[in-house]
N, C-alpha and C positions, 0 to 999 in steps of 0.2 A: 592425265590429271583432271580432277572436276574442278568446272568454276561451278558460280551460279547459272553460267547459262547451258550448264548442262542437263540443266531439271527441266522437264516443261512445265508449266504453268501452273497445271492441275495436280503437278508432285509439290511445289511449293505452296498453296495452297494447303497440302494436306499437312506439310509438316510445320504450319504457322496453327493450323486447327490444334495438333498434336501437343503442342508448347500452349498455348491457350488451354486448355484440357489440365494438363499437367501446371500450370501457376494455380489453376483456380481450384484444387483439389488440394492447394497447400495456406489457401488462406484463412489469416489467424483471427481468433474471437479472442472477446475478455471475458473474466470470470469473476466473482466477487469473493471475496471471506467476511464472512461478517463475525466478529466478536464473538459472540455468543451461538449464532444458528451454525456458522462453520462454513465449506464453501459450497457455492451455490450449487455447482454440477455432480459434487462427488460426496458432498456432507461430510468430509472430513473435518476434524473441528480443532482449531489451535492448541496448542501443549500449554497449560501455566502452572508454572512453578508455585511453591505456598505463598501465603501472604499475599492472594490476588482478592479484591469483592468485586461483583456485579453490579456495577456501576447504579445502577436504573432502579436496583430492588435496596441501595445502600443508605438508610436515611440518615445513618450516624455517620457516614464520609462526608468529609468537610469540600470536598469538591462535588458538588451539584450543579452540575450543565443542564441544560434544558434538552431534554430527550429529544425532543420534537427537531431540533437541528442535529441531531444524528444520526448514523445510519442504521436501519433499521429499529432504531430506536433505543440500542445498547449502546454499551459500553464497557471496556475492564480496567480497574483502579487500583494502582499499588503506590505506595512508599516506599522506597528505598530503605528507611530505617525502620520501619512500622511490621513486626515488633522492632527492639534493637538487636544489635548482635544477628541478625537471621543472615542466612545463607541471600545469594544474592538474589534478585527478582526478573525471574524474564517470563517469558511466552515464545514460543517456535510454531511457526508455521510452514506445513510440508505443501508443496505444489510442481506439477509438470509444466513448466510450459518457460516460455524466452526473453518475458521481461513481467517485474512487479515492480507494483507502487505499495506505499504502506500510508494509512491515513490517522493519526490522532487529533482528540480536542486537547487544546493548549490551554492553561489555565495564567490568569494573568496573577492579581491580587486577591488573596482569598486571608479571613482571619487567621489566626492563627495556625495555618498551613503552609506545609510544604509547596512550593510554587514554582519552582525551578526547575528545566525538565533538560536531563542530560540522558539521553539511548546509545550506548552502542552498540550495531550491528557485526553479527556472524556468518557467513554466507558459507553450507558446507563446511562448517568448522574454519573457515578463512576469517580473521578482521576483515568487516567491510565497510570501518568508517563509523560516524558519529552525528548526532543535531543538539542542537543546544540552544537554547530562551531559556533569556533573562525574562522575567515579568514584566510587563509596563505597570505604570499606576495608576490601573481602571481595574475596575470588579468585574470585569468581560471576560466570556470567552471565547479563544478563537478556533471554529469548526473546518473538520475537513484540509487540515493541515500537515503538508506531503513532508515526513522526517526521514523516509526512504524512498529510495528509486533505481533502477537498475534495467536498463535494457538492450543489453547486451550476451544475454543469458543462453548457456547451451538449451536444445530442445530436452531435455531431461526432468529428471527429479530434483527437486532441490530444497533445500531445508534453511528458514531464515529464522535464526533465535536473536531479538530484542531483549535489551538488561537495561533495566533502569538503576544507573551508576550509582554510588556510593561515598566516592571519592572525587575530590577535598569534601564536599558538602551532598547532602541527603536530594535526592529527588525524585519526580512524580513521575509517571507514566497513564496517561488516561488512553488505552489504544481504542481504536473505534472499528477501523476496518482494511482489509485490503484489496488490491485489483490487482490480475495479473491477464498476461495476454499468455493464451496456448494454440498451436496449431493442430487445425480442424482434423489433420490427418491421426494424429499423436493420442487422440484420445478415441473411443468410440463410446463416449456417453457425452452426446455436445448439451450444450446450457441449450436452454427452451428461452423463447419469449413471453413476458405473462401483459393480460392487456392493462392492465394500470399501470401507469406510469410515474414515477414523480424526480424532481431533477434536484439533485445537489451539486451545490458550483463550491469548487475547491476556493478556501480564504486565498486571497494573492495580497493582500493589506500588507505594505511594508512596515516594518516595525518602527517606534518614534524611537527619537535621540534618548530615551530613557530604559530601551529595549533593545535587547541583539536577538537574534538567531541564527544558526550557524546548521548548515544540513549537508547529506551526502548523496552524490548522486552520482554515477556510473554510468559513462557511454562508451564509446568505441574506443579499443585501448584502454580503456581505463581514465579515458580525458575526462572531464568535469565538466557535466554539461547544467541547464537549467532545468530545475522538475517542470515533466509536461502540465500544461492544465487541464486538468479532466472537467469536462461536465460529462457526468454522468446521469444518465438514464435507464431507471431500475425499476423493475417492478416489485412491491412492498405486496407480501402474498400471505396466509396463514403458515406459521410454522410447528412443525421443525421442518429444517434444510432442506427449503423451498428453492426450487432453481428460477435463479435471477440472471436477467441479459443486463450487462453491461457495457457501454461506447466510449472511449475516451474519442473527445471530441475537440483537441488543441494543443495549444500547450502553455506547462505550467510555472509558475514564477512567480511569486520576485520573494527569495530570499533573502537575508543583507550580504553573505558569504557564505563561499561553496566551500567545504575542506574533504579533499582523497585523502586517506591513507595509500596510496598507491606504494607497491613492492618498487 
C-alpha cells in the first residue's frame, strides 16, 4: 500500500509542480457586454426585441441620464407599454462562461414618465427570479446598478433574456451593461488589456424609507446571497467591439431584499 512516504522527495515535488501547472491553466477572467458595442472578446452583441431606443442618440426619451456615468457611454431604453398593446420588451444576451452580473441605470422621479423598474429574468429558458424599485422622490439617477447576478453557472453557454414587465403597472428598463467571468481554458480568444483605464464603482446607496428595491441573486444551491461589488477597471477604446479587461474587485451590496424564485 503507498503512503506518502513512499514518494521520495523529488516525486512530490514533481507532483505539487504538476497540480500548480494544471489550477493555473484553469484561471477565470471577466469579460464585459456592453449595450450597444456587444461583448468585449467575442463582439457578440445582445438580442432586443421591438420597442427598444438607444438610449444616448434618444433626445425625445423622457429618461436622460448622463452618459458620462455610464458604461461606455450607452445605453438601451424601453417602456413596457410604449407603444400600447406591443408584445412584451426584452433583450437576451448569449455568453460562455460560470458566473454574470447584469448592470442598469435606475431612474428615480422623471415628469411625466414611466419610472418603476420591474425585470424578470430567464436563464436557459428557466425563471430566474426578479428586481424591482419603487422611485424615491429626487430627479437622480442611480448608476451602475447590479438587478442580476448568478455565480454559480455550468462552464457552458448560456442565454439570459430580460422583460421589462407589464403587469399590474407599465415599466422602464434603462440596461447599460454586463460582466461575466469565463475560464481561460473554455475559450481561445482571451480579452486583451488596453492601456487606459477608467473605474466605475457600482451604486451600493440603500434606498430611503420612500423607495424599495428588491433584486435576485444566485449562489450555491440556489441560496440567496448578496450582489458582489464590482469595481471595475476598463478600458474605454475606439469602437466597434473593442476588447475590454474587466476585474471585479469585492463585493457587492446593499440591496433592501433579496427575493429566489427557487424550484
Amino acid at each position: 500500500m503507498l503512503t506518502p512516504h513512499s514518494f521520495p522527495h523529488w516525486q512530490l515535488w514533481s507532483v505539487n509542480i504538476l497540480l500548480l501547472i494544471s489550477r493555473a491553466s484553469s484561471i477565470a477572467s471577466n469579460r464585459t457586454i456592453d449595450d450597444t458595442f456587444g461583448d468585449s472578446a467575442t463582439g457578440a452583441l445582445p438580442i432586443y426585441s421591438r420597442s427598444w431606443s438607444k438610449g444616448q442618440n434618444c433626445p425625445s426619451c423622457l429618461a436622460q441620464p448622463d452618459k458620462n456615468a455610464t458604461f461606455d457611454h450607452t445605453w438601451h431604453d424601453t417602456t413596457s407599454n410604449s407603444p400600447p398593446d406591443s408584445p412584451a420588451h426584452n433583450v437576451s444576451i448569449v455568453f460562455h462562461g460560470t458566473a454574470i452580473w447584469v448592470y442598469c441605470v435606475v431612474p428615480n422621479r422623471i415628469k411625466d414618465a414611466t419610472t418603476l423598474v420591474n425585470i424578470t429574468f430567464a436563464l436557459d429558458g428557466v425563471p430566474a427570479g426578479s428586481y424591482q424599485h419603487m422611485p424615491r422622490n429626487t430627479a437622480t439617477y442611480d448608476y451602475n446598478v447590479t438587478v442580476y447576478e448568478n455565480t454559480m453557472l455550468s462552464n457552458s453557454i448560456h442565454t439570459l433574456v430580460m422583460t421589462a414587465e407589464n403587469d399590474p403597472n407599465p415599466s422602464i428598463l434603462l440596461f447599460d451593461w454586463a460582466l461575466y467571468t469565463v475560464e481561460d481554458g473554455s475559450d481561445t480568444q482571451p480579452s486583451s488589456s488596453l492601456s487606459q483605464a477608467t473605474s466605475l464603482s457600482v451604486n451600493t446607496d440603500t434606498p430611503t424609507s420612500s423607495a424599495s428595491s428588491h433584486a435576485t441573486t444566485w449562489g450555491a444551491a440556489g441560496d440567496a446571497t448578496a450582489s458582489p461589488q464590482v469595481s471595475v477597471s476598463t478600458g474605454l477604446a475606439s469602437h466597434p467591439h473593442s476588447n475590454t479587461s474587466a476585474v471585479i474587485g469585492g463585493v457587492i451590496g446593499d440591496v433592501s431584499c433579496y427575493q429566489v424564485d427557487c424550484p
